[in-house]
C-alpha positions, 0 to 999 in steps of 0.5 A: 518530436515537436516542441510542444511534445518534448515540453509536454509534462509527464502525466504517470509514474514508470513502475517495474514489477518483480520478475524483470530482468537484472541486465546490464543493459536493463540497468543502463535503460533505467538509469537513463530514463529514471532517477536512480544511478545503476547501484539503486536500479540493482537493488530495486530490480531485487525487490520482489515488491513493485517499485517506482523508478521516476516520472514518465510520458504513458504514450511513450510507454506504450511505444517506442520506449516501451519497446525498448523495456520490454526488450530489455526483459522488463516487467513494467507499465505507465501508471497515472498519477491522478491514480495513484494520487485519488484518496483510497476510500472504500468500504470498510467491513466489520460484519460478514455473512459468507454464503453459498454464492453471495457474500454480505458486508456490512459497514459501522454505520450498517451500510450493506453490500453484496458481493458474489463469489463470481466477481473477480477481486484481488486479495491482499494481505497487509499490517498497518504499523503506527509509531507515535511519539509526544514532542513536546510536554506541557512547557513547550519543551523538546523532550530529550527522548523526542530527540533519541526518537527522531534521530533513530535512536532506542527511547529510553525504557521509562518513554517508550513511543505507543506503538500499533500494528493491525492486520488489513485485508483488502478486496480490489477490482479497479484500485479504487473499489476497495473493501477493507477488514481491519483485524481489530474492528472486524466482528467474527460472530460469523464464523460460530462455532469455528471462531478461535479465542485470538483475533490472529487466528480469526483473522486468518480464518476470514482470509480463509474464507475470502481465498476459497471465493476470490482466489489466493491472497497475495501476501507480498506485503507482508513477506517483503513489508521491509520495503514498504516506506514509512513517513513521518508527520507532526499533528497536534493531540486532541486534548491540548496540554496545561495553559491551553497548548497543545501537545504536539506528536510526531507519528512514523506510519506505514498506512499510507505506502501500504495504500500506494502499494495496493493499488500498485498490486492491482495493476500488476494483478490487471497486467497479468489477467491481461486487462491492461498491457503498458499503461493504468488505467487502460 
C-alpha cells in the first residue's frame, strides 16, 4: 500500500447491524479495526439497534477487510459520513387522504405530495424525548436544582424540568426522502368514523394504514429506544429574563440520534432488499 493511501483519511463510518456473530475472533477484528476494547464490542454485538464501531476506508470495506468481516460472521456496511452528516429534512405531514392505489399528503403550509402504494418506503416507528431544564434565573444565578439536574440527580418536586414525548413515523426510500408524521401535529379527520378519542390510538391506526400499503414497520426503536443517545445542549429562552438577560436552558433530546439512527436503518433496510452490499450509498 502506497503512502498517499495509507495517508489518505477515512471517508465513512464502519456500522454493524444485529444478527452478527459474537465470536472470539469477530470481537478481536473489531477492536482492532474499531475504537472500542473487546468488553464494549460484546455489549454492542448484543444490541439489536445498528451500532457504530469507528471510522473506516468504504474501498477497503468493499475489499480485503470486508472479507475479513464477513468471514467472521458479521452483518455490516461502510456508510459515508457526508450521509449520515446531511441535515434530515423531509417532508412533514399533517393531513392524509389514503386511497385505493395513491396516497395523498399535505404539509402546513398545504404543499401536496403523492405517493403510491406501489413505491417501496421503509417504515419507521420512533418517540421523540425532550427534557428541558432552566439554568440560570433572572439573577444569573446557577439554580441548586440545575445542579441536581445536571449531575443526573431527581429535581426537586416544587422544579421539576418540562418534560416531552411524541411519537414520530417516518416513510424512507434513500435516507434522504423523508416523510414524517409527528403524533401531536397530525390531523386524523381522515380516518371518519373509525377515529378514536385518544391521539395514541389514532396514531397507531395511521401506522396501520402506512403497514397495509408499504409493509410492516420496523419498530426497533421503540423496542430497544434504550440504546438511542440523548445529548445535551445549552440555548438561550426566547423571552429574555428581567434587566434584559436572558434565561438560559439546557435541553436533554433524543431527536437528533433517532434521526442517525433512521437513516442507519435505511441501510440496513437497503443491504437486505439487496440494493446495497458493503458501502452507502452504493
Amino acid at each position: 500500500m502506497g503512502a498517499n493511501e495509507t495517508d489518505r483519511p477515512s471517508d465513512s463510518l464502519l456500522v454493524i447491524f444485529s444478527g452478527s456473530k459474537e465470536s472470539e475472533e469477530a470481537v478481536a477484528l473489531l477492536s482492532d479495526v474499531g475504537i472500542y476494547d473487546p468488553y464494549m464490542v460484546r455489549n454492542r454485538l448484543r444490541t439489536r439497534l445498528p451500532s457504530v464501531f469507528g471510522p473506516c476506508k468504504r474501498d477497503e470495506v468493499a475489499g480485503r477487510v470486508g472479507d475479513r468481516l464477513a468471514s467472521c460472521g458479521l452483518k455490516f456496511m461502510a456508510v459515508a459520513r457526508d450521509f449520515l452528516d446531511a441535515p434530515f429534512g423531509g417532508f412533514d405531514a399533517v393531513r392524509c387522504r389514503f386511497g385505493t392505489e395513491t396516497t395523498q399528503l399535505w404539509d402546513g403550509d398545504a404543499k401536496e405530495r403523492t405517493l403510491f402504494s406501489k413505491e417501496r418506503f421503509l417504515v419507521l416507528e420512533a418517540v421523540y424525548d425532550t427534557k428541558k431544564q432552566r439554568l440560570r434565573d433572572w439573577r444569573g444565578k446557577r439554580s441548586r436544582d440545575l445542579e441536581r439536574f445536571s449531575a443526573g440527580l431527581a429535581e426537586a418536586a416544587f422544579a421539576p424540568p418540562s418534560s416531552e414525548r411524541t411519537g414520530v413515523l417516518f416513510l424512507l426510500r434513500t435516507g434522504t426522502d423523508v416523510v414524517r408524521f409527528l403524533e401531536e401535529k397530525v390531523d386524523f379527520s381522515f380516518l371518519g368514523e373509525s377515529r378514536s378519542l385518544t391521539v395514541a390510538e389514532n396514531f397507531l391506526r395511521l401506522r396501520a394504514l402506512l403497514e397495509e400499503r408499504f409493509g410492516l414497520a420496523c419498530r426497533d426503536m421503540v423496542t430497544f429506544g434504550i440504546g438511542i443517545e440523548t445529548l445535551t445542549e445549552e440555548n438561550p429562552e426566547e423571552n429574555a429574563g428581567r434587566k434584559g438577560q436572558p434565561r438560559q436552558i439546557q435541553v436533554r433530546s433524543n431527536i437528533s440520534s433517532v434521526h442517525t439512527m433512521a437513516r442507519l436503518l435505511c441501510c440496513r433496510w437497503w443491504q437486505e432488499n439487496g440494493w446495497a452490499e458493503r458501502v452507502f450509498p452504493p
